[in-house]
TORKOL-4160 file (C-alpha; in steps of 0.2 Angstrom, whole numbers, padded with zeros to 4 digits, m for minus):
305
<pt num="1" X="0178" Y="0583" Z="0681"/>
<pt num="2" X="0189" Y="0585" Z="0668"/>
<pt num="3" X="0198" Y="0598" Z="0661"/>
<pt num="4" X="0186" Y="0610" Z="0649"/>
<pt num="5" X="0174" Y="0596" Z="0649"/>
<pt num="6" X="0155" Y="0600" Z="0656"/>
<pt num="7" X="0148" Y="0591" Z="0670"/>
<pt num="8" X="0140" Y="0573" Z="0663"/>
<pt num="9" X="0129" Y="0574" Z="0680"/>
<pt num="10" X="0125" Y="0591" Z="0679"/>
<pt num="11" X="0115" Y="0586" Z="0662"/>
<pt num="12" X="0107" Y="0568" Z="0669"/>
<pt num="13" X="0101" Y="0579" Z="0684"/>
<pt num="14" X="0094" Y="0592" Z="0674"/>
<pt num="15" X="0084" Y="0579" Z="0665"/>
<pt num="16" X="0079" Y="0572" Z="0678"/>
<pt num="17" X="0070" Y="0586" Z="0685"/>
<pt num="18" X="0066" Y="0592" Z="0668"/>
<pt num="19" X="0058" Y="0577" Z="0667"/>
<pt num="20" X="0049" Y="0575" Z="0685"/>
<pt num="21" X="0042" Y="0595" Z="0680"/>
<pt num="22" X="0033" Y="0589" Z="0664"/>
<pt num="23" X="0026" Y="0574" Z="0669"/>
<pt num="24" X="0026" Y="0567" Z="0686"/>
<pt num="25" X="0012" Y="0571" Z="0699"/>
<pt num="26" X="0010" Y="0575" Z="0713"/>
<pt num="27" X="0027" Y="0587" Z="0711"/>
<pt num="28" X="0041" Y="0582" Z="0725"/>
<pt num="29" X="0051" Y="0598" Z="0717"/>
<pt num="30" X="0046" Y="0607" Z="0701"/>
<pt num="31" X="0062" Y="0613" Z="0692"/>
<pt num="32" X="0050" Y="0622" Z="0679"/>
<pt num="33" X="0066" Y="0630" Z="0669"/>
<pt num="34" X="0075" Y="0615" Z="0670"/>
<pt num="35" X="0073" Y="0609" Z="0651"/>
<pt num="36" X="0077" Y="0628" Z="0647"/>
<pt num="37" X="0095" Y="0625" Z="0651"/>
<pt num="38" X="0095" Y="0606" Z="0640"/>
<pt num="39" X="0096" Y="0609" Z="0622"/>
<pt num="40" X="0083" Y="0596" Z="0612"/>
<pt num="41" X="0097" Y="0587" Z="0605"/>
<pt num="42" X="0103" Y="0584" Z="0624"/>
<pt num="43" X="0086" Y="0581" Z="0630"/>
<pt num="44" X="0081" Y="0568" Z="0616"/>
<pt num="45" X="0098" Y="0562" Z="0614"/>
<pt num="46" X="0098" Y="0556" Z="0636"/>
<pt num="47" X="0079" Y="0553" Z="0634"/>
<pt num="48" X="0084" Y="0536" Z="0618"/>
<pt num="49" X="0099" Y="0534" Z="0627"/>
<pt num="50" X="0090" Y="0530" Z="0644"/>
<pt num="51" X="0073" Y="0520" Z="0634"/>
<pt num="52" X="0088" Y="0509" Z="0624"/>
<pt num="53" X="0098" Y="0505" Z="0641"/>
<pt num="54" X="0085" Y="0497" Z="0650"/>
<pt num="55" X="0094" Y="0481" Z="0651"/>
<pt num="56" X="0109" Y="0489" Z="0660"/>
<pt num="57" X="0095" Y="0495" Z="0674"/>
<pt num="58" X="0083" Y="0483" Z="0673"/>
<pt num="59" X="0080" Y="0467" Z="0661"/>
<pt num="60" X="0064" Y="0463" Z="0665"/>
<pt num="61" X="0056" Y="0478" Z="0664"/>
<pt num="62" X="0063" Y="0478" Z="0646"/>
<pt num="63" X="0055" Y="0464" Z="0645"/>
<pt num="64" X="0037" Y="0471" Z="0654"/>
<pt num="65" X="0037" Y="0486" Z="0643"/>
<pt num="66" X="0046" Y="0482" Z="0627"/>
<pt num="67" X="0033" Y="0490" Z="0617"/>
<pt num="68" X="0029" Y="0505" Z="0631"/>
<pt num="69" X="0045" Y="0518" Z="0629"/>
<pt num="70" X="0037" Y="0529" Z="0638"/>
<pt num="71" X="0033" Y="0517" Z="0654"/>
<pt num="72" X="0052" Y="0513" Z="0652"/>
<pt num="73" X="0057" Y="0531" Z="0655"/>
<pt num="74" X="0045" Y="0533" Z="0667"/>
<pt num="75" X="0054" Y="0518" Z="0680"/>
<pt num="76" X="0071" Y="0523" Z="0676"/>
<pt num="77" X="0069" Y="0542" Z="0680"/>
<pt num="78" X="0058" Y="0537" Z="0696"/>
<pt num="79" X="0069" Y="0522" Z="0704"/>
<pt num="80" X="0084" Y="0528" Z="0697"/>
<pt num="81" X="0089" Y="0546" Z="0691"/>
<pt num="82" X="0076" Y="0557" Z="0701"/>
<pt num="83" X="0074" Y="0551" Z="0722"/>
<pt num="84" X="0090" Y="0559" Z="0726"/>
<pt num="85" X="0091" Y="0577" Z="0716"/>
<pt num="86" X="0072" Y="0582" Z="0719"/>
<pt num="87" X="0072" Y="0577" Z="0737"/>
<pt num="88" X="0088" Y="0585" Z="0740"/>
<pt num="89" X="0084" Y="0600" Z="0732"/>
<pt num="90" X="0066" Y="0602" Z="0739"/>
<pt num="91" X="0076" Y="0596" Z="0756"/>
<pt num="92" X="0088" Y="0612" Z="0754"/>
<pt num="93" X="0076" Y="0625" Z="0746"/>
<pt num="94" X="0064" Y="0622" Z="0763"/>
<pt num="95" X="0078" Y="0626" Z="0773"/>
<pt num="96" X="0082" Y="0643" Z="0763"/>
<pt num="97" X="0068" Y="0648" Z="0763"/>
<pt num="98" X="0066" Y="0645" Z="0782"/>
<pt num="99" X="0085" Y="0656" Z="0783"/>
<pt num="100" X="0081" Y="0670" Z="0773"/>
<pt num="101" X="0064" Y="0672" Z="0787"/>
<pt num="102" X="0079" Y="0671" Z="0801"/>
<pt num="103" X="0089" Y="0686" Z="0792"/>
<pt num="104" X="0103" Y="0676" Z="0779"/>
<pt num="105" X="0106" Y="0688" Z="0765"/>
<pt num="106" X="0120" Y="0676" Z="0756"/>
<pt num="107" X="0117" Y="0659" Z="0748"/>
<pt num="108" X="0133" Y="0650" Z="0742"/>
<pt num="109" X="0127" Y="0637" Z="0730"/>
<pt num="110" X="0143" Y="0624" Z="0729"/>
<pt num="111" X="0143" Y="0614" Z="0715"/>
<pt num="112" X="0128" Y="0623" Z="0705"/>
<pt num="113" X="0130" Y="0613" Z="0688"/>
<pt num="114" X="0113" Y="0619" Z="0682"/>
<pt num="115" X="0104" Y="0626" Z="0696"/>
<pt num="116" X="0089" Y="0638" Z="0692"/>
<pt num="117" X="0086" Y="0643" Z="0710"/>
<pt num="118" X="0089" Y="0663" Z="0705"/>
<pt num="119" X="0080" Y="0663" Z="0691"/>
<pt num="120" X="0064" Y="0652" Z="0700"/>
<pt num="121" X="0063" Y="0666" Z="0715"/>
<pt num="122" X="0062" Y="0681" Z="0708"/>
<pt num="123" X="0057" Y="0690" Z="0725"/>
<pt num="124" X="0074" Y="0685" Z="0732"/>
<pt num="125" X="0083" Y="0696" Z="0720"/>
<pt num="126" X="0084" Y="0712" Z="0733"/>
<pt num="127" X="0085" Y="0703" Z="0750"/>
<pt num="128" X="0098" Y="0687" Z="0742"/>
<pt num="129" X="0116" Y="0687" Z="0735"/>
<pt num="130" X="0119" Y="0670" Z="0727"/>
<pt num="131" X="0137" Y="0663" Z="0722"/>
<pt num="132" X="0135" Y="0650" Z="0711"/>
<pt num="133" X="0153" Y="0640" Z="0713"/>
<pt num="134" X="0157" Y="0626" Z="0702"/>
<pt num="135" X="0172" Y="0619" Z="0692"/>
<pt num="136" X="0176" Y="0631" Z="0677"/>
<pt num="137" X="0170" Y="0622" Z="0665"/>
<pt num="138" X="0154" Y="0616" Z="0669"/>
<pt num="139" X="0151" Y="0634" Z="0674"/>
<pt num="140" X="0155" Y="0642" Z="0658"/>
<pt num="141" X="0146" Y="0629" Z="0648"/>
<pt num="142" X="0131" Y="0635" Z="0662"/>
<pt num="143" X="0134" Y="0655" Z="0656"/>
<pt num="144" X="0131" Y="0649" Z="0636"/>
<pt num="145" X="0117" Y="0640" Z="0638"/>
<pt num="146" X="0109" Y="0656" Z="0649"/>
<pt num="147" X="0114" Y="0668" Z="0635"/>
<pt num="148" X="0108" Y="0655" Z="0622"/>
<pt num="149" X="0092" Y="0654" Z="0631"/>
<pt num="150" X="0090" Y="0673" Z="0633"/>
<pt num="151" X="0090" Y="0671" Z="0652"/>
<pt num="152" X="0091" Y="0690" Z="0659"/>
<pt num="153" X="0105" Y="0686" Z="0674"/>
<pt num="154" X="0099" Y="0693" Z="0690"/>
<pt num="155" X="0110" Y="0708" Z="0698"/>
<pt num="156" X="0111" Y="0695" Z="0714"/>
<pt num="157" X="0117" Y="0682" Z="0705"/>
<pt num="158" X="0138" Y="0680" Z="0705"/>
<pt num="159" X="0147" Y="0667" Z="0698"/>
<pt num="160" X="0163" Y="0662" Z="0705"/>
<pt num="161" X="0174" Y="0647" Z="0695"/>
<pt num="162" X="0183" Y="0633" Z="0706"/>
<pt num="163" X="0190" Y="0620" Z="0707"/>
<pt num="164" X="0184" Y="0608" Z="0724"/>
<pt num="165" X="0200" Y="0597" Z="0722"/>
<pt num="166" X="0210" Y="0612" Z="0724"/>
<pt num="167" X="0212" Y="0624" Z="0741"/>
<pt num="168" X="0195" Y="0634" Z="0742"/>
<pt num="169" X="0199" Y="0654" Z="0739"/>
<pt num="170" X="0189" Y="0666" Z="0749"/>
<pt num="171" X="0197" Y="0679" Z="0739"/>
<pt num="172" X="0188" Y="0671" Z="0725"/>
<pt num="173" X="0172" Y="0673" Z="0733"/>
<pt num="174" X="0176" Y="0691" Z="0742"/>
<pt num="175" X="0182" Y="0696" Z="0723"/>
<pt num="176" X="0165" Y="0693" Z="0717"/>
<pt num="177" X="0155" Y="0703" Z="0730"/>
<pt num="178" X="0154" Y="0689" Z="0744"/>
<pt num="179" X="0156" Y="0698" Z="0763"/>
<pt num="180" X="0165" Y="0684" Z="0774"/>
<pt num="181" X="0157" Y="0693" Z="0791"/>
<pt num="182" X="0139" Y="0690" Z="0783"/>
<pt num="183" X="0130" Y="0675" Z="0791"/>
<pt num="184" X="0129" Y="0664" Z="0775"/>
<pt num="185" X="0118" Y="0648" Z="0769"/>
<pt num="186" X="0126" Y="0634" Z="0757"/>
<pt num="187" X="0123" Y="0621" Z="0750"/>
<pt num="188" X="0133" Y="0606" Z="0743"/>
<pt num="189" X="0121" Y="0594" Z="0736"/>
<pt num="190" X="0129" Y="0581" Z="0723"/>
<pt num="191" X="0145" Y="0584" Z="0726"/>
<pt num="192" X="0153" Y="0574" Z="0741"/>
<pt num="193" X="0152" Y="0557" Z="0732"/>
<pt num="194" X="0164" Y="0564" Z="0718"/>
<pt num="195" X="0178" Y="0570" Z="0735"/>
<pt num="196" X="0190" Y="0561" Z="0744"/>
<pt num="197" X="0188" Y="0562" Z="0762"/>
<pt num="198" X="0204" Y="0574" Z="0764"/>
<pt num="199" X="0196" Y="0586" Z="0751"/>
<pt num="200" X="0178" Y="0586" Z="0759"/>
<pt num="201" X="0187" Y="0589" Z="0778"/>
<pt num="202" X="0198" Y="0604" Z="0769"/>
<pt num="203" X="0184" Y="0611" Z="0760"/>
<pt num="204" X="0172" Y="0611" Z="0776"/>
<pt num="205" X="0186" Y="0618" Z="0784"/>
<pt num="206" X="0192" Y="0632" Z="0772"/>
<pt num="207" X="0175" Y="0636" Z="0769"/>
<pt num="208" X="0169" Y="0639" Z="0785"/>
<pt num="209" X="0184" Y="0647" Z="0794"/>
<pt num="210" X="0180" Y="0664" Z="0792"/>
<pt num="211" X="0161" Y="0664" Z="0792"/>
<pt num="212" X="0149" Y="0671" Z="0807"/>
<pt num="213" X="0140" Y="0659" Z="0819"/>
<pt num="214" X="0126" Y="0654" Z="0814"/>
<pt num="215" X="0131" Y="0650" Z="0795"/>
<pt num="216" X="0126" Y="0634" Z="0790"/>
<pt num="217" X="0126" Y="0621" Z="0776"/>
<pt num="218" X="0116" Y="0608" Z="0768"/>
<pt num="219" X="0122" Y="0594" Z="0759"/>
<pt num="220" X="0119" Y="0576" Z="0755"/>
<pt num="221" X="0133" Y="0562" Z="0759"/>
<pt num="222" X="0135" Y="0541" Z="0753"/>
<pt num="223" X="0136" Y="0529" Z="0770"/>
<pt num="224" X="0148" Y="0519" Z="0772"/>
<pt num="225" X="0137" Y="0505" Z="0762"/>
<pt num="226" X="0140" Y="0516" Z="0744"/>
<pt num="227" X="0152" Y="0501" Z="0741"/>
<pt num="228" X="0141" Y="0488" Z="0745"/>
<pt num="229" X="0123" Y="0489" Z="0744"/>
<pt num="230" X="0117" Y="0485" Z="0730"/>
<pt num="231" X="0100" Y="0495" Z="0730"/>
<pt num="232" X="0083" Y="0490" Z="0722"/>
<pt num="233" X="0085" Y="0484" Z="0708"/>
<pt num="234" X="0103" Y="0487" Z="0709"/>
<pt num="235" X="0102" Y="0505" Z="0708"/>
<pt num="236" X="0114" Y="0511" Z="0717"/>
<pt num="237" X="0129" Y="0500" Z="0711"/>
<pt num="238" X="0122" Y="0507" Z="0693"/>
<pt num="239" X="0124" Y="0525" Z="0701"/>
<pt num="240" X="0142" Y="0522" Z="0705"/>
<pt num="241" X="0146" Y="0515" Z="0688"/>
<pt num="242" X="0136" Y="0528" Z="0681"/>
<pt num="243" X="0146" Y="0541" Z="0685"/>
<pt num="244" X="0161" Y="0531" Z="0683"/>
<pt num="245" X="0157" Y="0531" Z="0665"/>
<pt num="246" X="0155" Y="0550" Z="0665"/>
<pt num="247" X="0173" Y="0552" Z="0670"/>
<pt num="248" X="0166" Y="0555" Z="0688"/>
<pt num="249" X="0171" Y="0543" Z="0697"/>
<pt num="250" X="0164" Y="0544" Z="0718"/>
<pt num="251" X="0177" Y="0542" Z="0728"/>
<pt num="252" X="0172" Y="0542" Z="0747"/>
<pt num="253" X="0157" Y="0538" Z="0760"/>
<pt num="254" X="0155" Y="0541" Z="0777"/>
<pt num="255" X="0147" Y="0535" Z="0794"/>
<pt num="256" X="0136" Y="0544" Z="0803"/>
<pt num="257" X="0151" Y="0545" Z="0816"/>
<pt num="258" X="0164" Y="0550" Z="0803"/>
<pt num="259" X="0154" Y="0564" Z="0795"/>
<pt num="260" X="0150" Y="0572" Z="0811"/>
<pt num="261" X="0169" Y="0571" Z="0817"/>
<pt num="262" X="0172" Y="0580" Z="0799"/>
<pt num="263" X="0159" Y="0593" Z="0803"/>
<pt num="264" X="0164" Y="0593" Z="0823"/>
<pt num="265" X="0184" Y="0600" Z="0815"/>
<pt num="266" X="0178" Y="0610" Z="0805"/>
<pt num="267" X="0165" Y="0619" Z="0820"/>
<pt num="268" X="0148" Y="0613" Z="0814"/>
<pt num="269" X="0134" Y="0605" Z="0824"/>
<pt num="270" X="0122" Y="0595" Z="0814"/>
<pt num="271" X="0106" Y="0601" Z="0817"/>
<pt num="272" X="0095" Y="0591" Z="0806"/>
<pt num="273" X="0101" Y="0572" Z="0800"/>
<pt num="274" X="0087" Y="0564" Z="0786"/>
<pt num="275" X="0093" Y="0544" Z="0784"/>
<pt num="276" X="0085" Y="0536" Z="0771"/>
<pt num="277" X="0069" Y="0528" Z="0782"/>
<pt num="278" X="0066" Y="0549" Z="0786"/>
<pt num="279" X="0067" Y="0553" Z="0768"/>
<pt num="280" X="0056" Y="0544" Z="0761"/>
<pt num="281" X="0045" Y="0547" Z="0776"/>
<pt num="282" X="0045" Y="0568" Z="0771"/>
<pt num="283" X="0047" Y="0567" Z="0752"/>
<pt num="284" X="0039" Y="0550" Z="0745"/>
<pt num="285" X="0025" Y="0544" Z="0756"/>
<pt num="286" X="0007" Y="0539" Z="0751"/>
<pt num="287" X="0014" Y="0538" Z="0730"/>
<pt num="288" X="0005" Y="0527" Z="0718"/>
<pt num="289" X="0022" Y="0527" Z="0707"/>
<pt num="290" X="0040" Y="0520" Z="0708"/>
<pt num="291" X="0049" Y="0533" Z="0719"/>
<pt num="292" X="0058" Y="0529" Z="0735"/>
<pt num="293" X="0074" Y="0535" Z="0744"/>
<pt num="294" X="0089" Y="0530" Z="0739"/>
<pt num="295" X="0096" Y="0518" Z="0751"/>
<pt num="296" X="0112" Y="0524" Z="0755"/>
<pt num="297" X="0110" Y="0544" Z="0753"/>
<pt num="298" X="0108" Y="0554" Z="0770"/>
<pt num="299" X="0106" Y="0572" Z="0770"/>
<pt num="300" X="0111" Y="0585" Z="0784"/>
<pt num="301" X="0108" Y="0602" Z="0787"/>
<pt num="302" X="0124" Y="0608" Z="0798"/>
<pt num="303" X="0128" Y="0625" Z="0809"/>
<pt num="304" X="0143" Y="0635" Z="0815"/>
<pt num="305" X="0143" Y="0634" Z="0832"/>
């Protein structure tokens, strides 16, 4: 992130669930608001940017669909922008929902860029406090386009500005309502690839130093073949220089050892580890379409011990 600069990746996911909400069925997660939140010139302008960079992503389907626009948005958004932020996000919102059954009553969404959980689960509003933590910027450009919108912001939903590079502030969070003795539910999906490994260990740390047993995370992490694997048709070196473009370069992966030894220090157990293989097992089985798992991306769901 730069300085007073919104989130480039906030705005491709949002698309890209945007996107997958019109027009893709059967539904892996339906973001419905998600196009509420991209103004037409941002959703028309990623929508001819994507269609006329099909030769970065794939020449010959260029080539197949050349006079098919549509066909070419289609491949892109389901082999390359979609897999990992619908089945992240339907991954997470299975486990909150599982969490508020056992008694959570505080959601800390790290990293929010343009989430709509609050405003798609009304019937949380009196048994959920949500703190949407992000980068200042992003979040502010976040509150304009609600207002501009005519989103009526939920009395649980609290938005607190930081920066993840920095030291993580509780007193930012206890400032904005948040009780550090409450059992809490976070998540941190899209955020890890953009840390260094010192900055994810401290933020794991800081953030769950002070909350109850029984507090818990879910987030999604690179393997340590981010750098090397190329993907189908070389998606994921064209996510890393995707983001690289946007000014958010990704930084750090992990093996399956090192990310539990990060979660080990900081007095987590994981509790549910999807690898790719297991992903697309739960979230893209028996599909007529493009969509598969990203071949690096793992997600875990992690708990205090």
């Amino acid at each position: 992130m730069k300085q007073n600069e919104s989130s480039v990746t906030s705005l491709v996911s949002a698309f890209a669930r945007a996107y997958h909400s019109q027009y893709d069925t059967p539904k892996i997660f339906d973001d419905f608001l998600a196009k509420d939140l991209l103004s037409h010139e941002e959703y028309s302008g990623i929508r001819t940017n994507m269609i006329q960079g099909i030769s970065f992503f794939n020449q010959e389907i260029g080539q197949r669909f050349q006079d098919q626009p549509d066909e070419i948005l289609k491949w892109i958004n389901q082999v390359q922008l979609s897999p990992t932020p619908l089945a992240r996000a339907a991954f997470c919102e299975d486990v909150i929902r599982n969490e508020v059954t056992l008694g959570v009553k505080q959601f800390m969404i790290l990293g929010a860029g343009l989430d709509t959980f609050c405003f798609r689960h009304p019937e949380f509003e009196n048994r959920l406090e949500i703190f949407e933590i992000d980068h200042p910027a992003t979040q502010e450009f976040k509150k304009r386009r609600l207002a501009e919108n005519h989103f009526q912001i939920p009395i649980n939903l609290h938005f607190v500005p930081m920066d993840f590079t920095k030291r993580f502030s509780n007193q930012s969070l206890i400032d904005a309502g948040f009780d550090p003795n409450q059992k809490t539910f976070c998540s941190l999906l899209g955020v890890s690839y953009y840390l260094t490994k010192e900055e994810i260990s401290s933020l794991f740390h800081d953030l769950f130093a002070e909350l109850p047993s029984g507090s818990s995370i879910v987030f999604d992490y690179p393997d340590e073949k981010l750098f090397e694997e190329k993907g189908m048709s070389n998606r994921v070196k064209n996510m890393i220089k995707m983001a690289s473009v946007g000014g958010e370069t990704m930084k750090s992966c992990f093996s399956y050892e090192e990310i539990e030894n990060v979660l080990e220090k900081a007095g987590l157990l994981i509790y549910e580890h999807l690898s790719p293989r297991a992903i697309n097992e739960r979230f893209f089985s028996n599909r007529s379409d493009y969509f598969t798992a990203f071949e690096t991306i793992h997600y875990i769901h992690a708990v205090k011990k």
